[in-house]
PyMOL CGO cylinders between C-alpha atoms (Angstrom):
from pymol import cmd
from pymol.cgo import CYLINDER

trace = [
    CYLINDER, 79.24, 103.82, 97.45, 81.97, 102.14, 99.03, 0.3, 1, 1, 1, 1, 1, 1,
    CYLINDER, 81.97, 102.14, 99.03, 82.85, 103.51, 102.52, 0.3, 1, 1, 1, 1, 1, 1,
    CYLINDER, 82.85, 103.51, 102.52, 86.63, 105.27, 102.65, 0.3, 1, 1, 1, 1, 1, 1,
    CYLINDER, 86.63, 105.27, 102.65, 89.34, 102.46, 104.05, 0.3, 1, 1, 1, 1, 1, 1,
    CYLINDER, 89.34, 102.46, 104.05, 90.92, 103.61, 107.29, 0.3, 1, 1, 1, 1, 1, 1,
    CYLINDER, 90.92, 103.61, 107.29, 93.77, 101.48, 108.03, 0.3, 1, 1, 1, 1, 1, 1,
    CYLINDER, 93.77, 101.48, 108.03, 95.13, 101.20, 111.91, 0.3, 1, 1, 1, 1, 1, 1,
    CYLINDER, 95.13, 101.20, 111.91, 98.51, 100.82, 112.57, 0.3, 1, 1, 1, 1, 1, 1,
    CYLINDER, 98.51, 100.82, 112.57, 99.91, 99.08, 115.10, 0.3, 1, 1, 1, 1, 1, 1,
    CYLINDER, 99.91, 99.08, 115.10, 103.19, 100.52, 115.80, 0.3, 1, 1, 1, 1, 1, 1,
    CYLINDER, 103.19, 100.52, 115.80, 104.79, 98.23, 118.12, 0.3, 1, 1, 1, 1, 1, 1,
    CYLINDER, 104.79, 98.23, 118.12, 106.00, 94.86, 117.88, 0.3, 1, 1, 1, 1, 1, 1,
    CYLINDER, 106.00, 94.86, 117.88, 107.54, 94.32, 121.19, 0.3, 1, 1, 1, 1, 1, 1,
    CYLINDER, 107.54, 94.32, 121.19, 106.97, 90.86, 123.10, 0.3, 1, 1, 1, 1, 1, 1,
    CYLINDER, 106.97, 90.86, 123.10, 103.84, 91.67, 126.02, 0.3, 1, 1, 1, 1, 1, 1,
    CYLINDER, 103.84, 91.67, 126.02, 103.00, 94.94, 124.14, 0.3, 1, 1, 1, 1, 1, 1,
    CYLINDER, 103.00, 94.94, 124.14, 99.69, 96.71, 125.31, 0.3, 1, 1, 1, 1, 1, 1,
    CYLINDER, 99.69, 96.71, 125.31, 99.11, 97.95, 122.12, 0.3, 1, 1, 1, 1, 1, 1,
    CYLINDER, 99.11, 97.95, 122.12, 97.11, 94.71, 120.63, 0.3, 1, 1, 1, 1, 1, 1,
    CYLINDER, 97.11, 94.71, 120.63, 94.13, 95.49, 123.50, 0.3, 1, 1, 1, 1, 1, 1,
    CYLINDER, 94.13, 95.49, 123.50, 94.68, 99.18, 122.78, 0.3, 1, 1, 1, 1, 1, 1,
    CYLINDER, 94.68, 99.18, 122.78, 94.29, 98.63, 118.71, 0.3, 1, 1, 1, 1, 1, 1,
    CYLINDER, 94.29, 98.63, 118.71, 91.39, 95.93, 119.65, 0.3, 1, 1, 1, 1, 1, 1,
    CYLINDER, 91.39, 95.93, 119.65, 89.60, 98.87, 121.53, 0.3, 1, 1, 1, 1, 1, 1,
    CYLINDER, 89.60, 98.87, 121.53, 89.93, 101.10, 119.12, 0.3, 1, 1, 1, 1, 1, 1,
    CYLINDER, 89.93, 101.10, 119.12, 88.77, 99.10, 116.56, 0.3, 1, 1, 1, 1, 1, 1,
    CYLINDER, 88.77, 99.10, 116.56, 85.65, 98.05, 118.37, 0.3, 1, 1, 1, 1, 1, 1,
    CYLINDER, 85.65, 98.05, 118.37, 84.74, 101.69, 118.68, 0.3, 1, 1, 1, 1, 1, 1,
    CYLINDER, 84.74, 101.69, 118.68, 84.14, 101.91, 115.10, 0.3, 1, 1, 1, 1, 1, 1,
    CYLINDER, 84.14, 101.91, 115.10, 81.68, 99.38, 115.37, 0.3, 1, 1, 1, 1, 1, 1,
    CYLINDER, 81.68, 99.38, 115.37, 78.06, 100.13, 113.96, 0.3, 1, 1, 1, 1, 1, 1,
    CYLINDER, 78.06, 100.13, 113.96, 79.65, 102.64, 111.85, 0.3, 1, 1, 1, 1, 1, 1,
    CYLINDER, 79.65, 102.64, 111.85, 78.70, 102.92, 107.89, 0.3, 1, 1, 1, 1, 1, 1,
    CYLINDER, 78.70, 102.92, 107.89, 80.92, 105.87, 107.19, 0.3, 1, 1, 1, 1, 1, 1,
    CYLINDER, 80.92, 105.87, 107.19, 84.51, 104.39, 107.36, 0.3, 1, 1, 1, 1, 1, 1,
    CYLINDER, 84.51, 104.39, 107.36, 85.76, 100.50, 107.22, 0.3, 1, 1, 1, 1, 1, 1,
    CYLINDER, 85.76, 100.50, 107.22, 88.55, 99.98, 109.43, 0.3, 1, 1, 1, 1, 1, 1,
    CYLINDER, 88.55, 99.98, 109.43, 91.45, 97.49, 108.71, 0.3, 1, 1, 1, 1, 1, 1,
    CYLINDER, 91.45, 97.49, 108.71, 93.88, 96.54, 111.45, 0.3, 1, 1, 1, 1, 1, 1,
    CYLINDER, 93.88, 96.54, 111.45, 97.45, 96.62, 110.00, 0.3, 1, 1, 1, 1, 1, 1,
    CYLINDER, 97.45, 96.62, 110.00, 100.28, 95.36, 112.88, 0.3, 1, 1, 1, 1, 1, 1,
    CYLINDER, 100.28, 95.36, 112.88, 103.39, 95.49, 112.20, 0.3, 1, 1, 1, 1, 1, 1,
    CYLINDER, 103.39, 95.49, 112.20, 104.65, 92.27, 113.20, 0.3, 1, 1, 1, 1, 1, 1,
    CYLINDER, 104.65, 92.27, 113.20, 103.25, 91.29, 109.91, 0.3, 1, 1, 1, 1, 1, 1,
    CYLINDER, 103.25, 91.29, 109.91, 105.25, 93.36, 108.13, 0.3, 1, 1, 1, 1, 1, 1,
    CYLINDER, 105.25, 93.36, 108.13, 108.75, 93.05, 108.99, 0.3, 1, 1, 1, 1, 1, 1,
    CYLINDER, 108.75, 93.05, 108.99, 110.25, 95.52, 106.68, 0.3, 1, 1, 1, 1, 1, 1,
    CYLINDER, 110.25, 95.52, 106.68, 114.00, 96.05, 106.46, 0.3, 1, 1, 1, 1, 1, 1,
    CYLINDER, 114.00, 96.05, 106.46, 115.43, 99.32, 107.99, 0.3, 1, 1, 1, 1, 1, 1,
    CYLINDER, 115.43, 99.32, 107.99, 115.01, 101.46, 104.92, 0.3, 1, 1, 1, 1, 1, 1,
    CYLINDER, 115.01, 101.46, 104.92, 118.62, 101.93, 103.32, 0.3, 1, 1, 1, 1, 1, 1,
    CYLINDER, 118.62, 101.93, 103.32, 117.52, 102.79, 99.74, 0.3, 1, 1, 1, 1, 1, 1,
    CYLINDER, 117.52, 102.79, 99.74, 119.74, 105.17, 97.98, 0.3, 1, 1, 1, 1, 1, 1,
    CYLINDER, 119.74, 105.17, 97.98, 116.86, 106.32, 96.11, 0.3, 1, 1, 1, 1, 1, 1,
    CYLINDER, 116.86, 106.32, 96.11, 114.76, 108.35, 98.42, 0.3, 1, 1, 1, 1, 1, 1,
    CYLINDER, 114.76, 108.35, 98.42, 111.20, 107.78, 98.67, 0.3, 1, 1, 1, 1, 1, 1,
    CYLINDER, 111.20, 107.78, 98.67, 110.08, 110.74, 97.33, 0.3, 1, 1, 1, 1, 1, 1,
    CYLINDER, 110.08, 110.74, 97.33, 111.09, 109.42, 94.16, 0.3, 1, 1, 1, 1, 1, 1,
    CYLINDER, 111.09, 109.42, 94.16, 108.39, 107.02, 94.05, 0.3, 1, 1, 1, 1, 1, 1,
    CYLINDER, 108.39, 107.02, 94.05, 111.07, 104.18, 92.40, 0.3, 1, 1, 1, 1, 1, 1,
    CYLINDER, 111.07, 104.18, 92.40, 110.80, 101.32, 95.00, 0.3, 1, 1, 1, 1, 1, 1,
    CYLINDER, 110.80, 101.32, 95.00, 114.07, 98.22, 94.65, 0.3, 1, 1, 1, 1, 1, 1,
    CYLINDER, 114.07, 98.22, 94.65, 112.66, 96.56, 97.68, 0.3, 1, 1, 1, 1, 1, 1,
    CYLINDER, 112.66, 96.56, 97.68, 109.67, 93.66, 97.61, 0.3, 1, 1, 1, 1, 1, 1,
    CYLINDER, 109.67, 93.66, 97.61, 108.98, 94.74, 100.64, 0.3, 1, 1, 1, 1, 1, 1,
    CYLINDER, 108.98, 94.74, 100.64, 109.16, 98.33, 100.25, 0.3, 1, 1, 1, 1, 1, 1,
    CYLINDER, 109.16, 98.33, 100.25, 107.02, 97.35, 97.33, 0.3, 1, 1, 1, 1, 1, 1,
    CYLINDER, 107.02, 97.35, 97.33, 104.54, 95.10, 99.18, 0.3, 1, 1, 1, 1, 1, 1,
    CYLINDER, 104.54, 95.10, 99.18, 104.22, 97.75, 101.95, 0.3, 1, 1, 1, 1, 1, 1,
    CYLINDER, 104.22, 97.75, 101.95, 103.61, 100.20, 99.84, 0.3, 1, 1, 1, 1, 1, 1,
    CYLINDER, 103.61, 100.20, 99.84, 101.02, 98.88, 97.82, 0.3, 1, 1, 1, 1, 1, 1,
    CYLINDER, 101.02, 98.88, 97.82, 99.26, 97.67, 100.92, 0.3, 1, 1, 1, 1, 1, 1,
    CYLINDER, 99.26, 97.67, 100.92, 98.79, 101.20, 102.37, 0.3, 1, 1, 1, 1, 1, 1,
    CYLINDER, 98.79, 101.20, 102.37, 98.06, 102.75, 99.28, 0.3, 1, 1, 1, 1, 1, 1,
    CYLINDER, 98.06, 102.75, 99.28, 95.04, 101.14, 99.57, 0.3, 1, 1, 1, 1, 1, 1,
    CYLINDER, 95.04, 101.14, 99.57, 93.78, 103.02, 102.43, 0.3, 1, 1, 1, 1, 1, 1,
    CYLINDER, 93.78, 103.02, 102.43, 92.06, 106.50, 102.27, 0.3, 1, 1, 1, 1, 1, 1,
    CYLINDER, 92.06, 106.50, 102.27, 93.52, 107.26, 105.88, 0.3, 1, 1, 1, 1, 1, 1,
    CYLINDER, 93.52, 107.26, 105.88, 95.26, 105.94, 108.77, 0.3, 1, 1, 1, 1, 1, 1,
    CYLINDER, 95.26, 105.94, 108.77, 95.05, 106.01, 112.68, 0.3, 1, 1, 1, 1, 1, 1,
    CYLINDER, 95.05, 106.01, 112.68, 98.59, 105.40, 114.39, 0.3, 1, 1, 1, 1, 1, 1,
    CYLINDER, 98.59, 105.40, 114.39, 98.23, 103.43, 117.46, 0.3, 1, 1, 1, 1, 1, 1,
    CYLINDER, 98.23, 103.43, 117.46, 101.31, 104.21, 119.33, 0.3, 1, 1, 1, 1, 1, 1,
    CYLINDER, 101.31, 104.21, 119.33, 103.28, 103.71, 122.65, 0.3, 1, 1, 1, 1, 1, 1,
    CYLINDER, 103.28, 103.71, 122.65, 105.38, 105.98, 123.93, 0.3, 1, 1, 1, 1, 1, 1,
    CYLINDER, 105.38, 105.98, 123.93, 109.29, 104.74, 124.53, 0.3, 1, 1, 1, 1, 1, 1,
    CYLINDER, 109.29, 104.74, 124.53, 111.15, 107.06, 126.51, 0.3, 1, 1, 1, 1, 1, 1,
    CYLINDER, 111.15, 107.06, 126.51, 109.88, 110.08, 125.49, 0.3, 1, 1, 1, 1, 1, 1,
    CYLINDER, 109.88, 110.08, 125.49, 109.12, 108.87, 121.60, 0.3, 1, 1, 1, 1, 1, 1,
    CYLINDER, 109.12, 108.87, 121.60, 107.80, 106.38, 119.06, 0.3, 1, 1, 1, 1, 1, 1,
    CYLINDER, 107.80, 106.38, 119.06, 108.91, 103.08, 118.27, 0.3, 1, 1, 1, 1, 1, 1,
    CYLINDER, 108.91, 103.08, 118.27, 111.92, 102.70, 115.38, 0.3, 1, 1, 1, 1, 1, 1,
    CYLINDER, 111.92, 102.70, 115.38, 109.72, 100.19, 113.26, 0.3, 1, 1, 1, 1, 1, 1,
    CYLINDER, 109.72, 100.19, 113.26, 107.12, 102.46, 113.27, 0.3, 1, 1, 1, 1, 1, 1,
    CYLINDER, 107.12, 102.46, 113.27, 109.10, 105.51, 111.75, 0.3, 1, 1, 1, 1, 1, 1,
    CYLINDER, 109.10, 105.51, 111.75, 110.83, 102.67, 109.41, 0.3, 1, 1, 1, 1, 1, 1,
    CYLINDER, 110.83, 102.67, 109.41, 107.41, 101.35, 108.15, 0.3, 1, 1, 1, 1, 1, 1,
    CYLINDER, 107.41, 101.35, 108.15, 106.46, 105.20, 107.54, 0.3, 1, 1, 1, 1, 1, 1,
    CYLINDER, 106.46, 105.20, 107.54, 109.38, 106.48, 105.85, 0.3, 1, 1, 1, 1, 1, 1,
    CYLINDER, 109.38, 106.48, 105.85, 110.13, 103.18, 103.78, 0.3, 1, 1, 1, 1, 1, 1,
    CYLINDER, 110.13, 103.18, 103.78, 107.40, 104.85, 101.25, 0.3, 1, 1, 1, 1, 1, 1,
    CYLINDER, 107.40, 104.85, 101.25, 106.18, 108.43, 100.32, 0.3, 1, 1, 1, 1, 1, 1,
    CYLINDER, 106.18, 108.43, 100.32, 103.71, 108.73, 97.69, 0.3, 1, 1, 1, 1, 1, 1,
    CYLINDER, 103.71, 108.73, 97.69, 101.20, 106.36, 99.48, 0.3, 1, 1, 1, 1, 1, 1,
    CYLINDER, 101.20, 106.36, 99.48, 100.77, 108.70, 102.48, 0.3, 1, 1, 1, 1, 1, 1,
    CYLINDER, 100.77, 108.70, 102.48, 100.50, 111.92, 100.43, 0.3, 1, 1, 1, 1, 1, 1,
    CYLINDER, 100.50, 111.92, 100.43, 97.22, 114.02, 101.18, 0.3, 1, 1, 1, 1, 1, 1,
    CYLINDER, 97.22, 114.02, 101.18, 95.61, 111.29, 103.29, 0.3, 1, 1, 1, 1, 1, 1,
    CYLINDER, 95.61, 111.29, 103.29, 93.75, 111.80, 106.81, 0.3, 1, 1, 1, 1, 1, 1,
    CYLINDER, 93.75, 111.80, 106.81, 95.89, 110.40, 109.54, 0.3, 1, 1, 1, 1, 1, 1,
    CYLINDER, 95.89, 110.40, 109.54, 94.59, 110.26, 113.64, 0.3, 1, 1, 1, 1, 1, 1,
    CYLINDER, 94.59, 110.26, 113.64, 96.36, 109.04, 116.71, 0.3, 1, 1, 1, 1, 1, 1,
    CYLINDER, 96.36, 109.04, 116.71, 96.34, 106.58, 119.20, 0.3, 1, 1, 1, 1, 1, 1,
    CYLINDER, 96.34, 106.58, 119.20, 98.59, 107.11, 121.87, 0.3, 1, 1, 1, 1, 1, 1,
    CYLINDER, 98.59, 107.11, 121.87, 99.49, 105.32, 124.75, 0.3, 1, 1, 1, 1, 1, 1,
    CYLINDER, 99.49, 105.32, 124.75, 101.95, 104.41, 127.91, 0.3, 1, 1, 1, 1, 1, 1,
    CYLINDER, 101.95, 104.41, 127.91, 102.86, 105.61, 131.38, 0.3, 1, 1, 1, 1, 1, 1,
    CYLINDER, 102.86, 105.61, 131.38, 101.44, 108.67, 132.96, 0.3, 1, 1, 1, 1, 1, 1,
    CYLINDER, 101.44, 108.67, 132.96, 102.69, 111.03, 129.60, 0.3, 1, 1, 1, 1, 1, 1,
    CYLINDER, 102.69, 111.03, 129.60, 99.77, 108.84, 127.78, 0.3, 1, 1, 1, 1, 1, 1,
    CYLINDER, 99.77, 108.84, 127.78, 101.76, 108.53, 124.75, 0.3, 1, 1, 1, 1, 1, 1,
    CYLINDER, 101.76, 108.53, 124.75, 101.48, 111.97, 124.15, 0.3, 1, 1, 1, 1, 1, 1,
    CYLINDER, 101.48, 111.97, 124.15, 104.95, 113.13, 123.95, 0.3, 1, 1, 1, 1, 1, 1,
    CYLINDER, 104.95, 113.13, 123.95, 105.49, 110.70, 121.37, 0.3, 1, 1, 1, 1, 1, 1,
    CYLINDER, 105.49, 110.70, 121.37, 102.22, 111.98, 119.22, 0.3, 1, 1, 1, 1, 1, 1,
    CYLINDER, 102.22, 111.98, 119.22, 103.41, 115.34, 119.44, 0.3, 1, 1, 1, 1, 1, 1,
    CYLINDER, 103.41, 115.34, 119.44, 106.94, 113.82, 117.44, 0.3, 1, 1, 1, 1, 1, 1,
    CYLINDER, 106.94, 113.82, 117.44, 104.61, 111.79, 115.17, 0.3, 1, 1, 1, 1, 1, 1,
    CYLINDER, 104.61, 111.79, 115.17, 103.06, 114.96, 114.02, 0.3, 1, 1, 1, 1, 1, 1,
    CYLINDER, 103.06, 114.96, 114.02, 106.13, 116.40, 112.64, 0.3, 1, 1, 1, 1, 1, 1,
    CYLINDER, 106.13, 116.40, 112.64, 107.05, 113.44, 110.78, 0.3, 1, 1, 1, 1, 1, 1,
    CYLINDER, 107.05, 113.44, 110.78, 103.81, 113.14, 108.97, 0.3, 1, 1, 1, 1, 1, 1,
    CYLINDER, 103.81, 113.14, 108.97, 103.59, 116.73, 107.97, 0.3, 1, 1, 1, 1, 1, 1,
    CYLINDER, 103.59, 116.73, 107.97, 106.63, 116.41, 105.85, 0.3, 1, 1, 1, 1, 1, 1,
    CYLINDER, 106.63, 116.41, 105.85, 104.75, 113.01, 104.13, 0.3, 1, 1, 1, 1, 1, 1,
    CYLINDER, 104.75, 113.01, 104.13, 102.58, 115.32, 103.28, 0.3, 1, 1, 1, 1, 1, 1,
    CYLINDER, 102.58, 115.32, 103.28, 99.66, 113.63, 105.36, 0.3, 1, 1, 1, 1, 1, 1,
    CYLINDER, 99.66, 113.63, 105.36, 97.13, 115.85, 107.14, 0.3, 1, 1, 1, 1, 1, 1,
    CYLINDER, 97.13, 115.85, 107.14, 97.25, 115.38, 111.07, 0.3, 1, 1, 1, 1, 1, 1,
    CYLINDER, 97.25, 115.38, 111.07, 94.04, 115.58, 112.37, 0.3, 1, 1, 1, 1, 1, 1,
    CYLINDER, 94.04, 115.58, 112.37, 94.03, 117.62, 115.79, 0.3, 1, 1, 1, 1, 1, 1,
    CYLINDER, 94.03, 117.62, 115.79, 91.95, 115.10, 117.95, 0.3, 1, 1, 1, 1, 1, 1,
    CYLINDER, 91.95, 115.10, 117.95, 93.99, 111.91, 119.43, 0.3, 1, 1, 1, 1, 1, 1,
    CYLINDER, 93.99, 111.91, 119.43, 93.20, 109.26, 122.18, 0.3, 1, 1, 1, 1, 1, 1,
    CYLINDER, 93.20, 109.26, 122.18, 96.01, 109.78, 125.13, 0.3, 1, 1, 1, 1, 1, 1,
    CYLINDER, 96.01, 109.78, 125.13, 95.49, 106.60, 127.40, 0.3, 1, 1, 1, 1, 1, 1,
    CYLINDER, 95.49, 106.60, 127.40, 97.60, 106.73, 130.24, 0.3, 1, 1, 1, 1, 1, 1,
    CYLINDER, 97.60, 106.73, 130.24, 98.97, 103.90, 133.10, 0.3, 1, 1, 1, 1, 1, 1,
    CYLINDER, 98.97, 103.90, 133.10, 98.11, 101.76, 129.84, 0.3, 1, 1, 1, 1, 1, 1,
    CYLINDER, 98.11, 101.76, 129.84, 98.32, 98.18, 131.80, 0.3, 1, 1, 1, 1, 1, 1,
    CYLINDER, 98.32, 98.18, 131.80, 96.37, 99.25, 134.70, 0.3, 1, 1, 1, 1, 1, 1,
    CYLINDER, 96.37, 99.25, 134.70, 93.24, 101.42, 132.05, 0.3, 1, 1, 1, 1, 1, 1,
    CYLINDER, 93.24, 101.42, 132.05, 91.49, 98.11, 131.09, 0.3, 1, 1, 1, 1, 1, 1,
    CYLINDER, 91.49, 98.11, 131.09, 89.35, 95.63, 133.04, 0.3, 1, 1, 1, 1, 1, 1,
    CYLINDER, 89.35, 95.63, 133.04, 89.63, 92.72, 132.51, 0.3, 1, 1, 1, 1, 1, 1,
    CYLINDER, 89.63, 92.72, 132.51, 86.62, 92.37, 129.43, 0.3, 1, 1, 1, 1, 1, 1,
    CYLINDER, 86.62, 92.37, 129.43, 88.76, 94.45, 127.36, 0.3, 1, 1, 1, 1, 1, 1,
    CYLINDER, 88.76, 94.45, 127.36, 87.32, 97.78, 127.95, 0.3, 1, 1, 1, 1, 1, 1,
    CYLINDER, 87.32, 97.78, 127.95, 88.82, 100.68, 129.41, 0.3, 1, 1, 1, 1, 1, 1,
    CYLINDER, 88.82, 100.68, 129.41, 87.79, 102.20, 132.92, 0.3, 1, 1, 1, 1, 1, 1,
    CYLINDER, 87.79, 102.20, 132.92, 88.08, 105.45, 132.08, 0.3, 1, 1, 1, 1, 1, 1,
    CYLINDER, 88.08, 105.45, 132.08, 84.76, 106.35, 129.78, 0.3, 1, 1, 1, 1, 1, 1,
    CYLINDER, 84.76, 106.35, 129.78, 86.54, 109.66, 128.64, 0.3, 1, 1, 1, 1, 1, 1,
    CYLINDER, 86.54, 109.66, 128.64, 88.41, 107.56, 126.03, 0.3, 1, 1, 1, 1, 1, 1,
    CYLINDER, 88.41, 107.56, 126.03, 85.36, 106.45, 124.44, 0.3, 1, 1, 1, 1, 1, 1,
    CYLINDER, 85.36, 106.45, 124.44, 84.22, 109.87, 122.94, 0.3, 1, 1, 1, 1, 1, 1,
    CYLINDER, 84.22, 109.87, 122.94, 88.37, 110.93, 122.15, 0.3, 1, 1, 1, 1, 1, 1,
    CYLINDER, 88.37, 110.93, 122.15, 88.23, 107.88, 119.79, 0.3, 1, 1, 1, 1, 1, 1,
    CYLINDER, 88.23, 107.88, 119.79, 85.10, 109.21, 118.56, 0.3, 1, 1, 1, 1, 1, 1,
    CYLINDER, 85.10, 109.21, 118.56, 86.08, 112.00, 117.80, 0.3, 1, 1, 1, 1, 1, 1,
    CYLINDER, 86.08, 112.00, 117.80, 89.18, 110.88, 116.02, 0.3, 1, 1, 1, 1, 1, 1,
    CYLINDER, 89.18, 110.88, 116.02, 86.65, 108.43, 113.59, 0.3, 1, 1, 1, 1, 1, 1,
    CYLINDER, 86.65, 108.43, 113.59, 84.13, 111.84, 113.20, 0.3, 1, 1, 1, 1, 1, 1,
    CYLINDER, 84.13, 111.84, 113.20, 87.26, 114.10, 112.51, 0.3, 1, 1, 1, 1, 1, 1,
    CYLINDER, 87.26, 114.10, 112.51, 88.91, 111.39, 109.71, 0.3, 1, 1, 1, 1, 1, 1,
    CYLINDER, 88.91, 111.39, 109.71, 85.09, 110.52, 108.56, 0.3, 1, 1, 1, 1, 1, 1,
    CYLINDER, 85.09, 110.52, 108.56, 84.90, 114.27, 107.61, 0.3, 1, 1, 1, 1, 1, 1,
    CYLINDER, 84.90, 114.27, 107.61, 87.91, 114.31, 106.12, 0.3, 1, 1, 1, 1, 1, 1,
    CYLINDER, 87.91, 114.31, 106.12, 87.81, 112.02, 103.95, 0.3, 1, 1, 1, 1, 1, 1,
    CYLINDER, 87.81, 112.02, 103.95, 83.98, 113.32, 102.58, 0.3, 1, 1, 1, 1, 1, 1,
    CYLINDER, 83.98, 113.32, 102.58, 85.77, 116.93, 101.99, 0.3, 1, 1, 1, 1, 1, 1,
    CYLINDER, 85.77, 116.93, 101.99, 88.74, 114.89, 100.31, 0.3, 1, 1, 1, 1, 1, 1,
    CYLINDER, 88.74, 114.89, 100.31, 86.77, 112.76, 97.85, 0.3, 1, 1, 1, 1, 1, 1,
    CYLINDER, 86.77, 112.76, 97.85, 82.86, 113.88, 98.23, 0.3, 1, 1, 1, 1, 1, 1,
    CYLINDER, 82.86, 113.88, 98.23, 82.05, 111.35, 95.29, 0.3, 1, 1, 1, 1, 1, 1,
    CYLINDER, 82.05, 111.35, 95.29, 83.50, 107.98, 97.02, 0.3, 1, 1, 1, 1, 1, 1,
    CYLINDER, 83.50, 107.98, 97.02, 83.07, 108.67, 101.37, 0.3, 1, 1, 1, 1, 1, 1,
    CYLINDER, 83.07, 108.67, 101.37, 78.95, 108.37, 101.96, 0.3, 1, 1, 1, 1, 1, 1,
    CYLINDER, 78.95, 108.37, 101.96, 77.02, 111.18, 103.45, 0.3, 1, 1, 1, 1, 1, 1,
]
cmd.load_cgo(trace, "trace")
C-alpha cells in the first residue's frame, strides 16, 4: 500500500525568506518515516493570479490554467502542512490566494501547521489560518510547530537550537499520520 501524500506548503515567496530552512527542517523530520511521503510545494513555483473568478470555487468550474493546474496538483495530496510566517500579525496574501483559488481539492483533508517569525512564533497568524481552513472544509489538526526569533533558531548546519521543535513537528506528522489511517483505513499503512 502506497503511503498517504502529505504535501508542504511553503507560504511565502518573499526575497531572503526564512521559510525555505524552516520547510527544509521540517521536511527532514519526516525522514525514516514509512507512514506518510512528504512533497515540498513552494509557492514561488506557482505564481497564481489573485483569484478574480466570478464563479466561486465552491462551484468546482475552474476558467483559469492555473487555477486548473493548481488545483489538480493539490488534489493529489491526502493532506497538507502550512509552513507559514507571520506578517504583522497574519499570513502572507499568496498564501490565502493559493488556498482560496480552489475548493473541492481541500475538502475533508488533514491539514498541520508550521508557523514561524518574531517572538509571536507565527502563532498569531496560525490561529487566522485556522479559520480559513475550517470553512474549506479541511480538518485542522490541533498540534503546530511555533518557532520563534526565526533567523537567530538555527545553527548554522541547518538545525534548530531549540530541541523542543523536534517532537512539535512530530507530533504534527503522528497527528496527520492518524488522520489520514481513520480517513481512508484501506490506502494509509498501519
Amino acid at each position: 500500500m502506497t503511503a498517504p501524500l502529505v504535501q508542504v506548503i511553503l507560504g511565502s515567496t518573499r526575497k531572503g525568506r526564512a521559510g525555505e530552512r524552516v520547510s527544509r527542517w521540517f521536511m527532514d523530520q519526516a525522514q525514516g518515516r514509512d507512514d506518510l511521503r512528504l512533497e515540498l510545494v513552494d509557492l514561488r513555483d506557482w505564481p497564481l493570479p489573485f483569484f478574480d473568478s466570478p464563479v466561486p470555487p465552491a462551484m468546482g468550474r475552474y476558467d483559469d490554467p492555473a487555477q486548473q493546474a493548481w488545483g489538480a496538483h493539490v488534489g493529489r495530496a491526502d493532506a497538507y502542512v502550512l509552513v507559514t510566517p507571520e506578517y504583522n500579525h497574519g499570513y502572507p496574501a499568496v498564501l490565502k490566494n493559493a488556498l482560496d483559488t480552489v475548493y473541492a481539492e481541500w475538502r475533508g483533508k488533514p491539514v498541520g501547521f508550521v508557523g514561524y517569525g518574531s517572538v509571536g512564533a507565527g502563532v498569531r497568524a496560525v490561529e487566522q489560518l485556522r479559520q480559513v481552513v475550517i470553512e474549506l472544509s479541511m480538518l485542522p489538526l490541533r498540534e503546530q510547530v511555533g518557532i520563534p526569533r526565526v533567523y537567530a533558531a538555527f545553527d548554522e548546519a541547518g538545525r534548530l537550537r531549540a530541541p523542543h521543535h523536534d517532537a512539535e513537528a512530530k507530533a504534527v506528522l503522528d497527528g496527520i499520520a492518524a488522520m489520514t489511517r481513520r480517513l481512508n483505513p484501506v490506502q494509509a499503512p498501519a
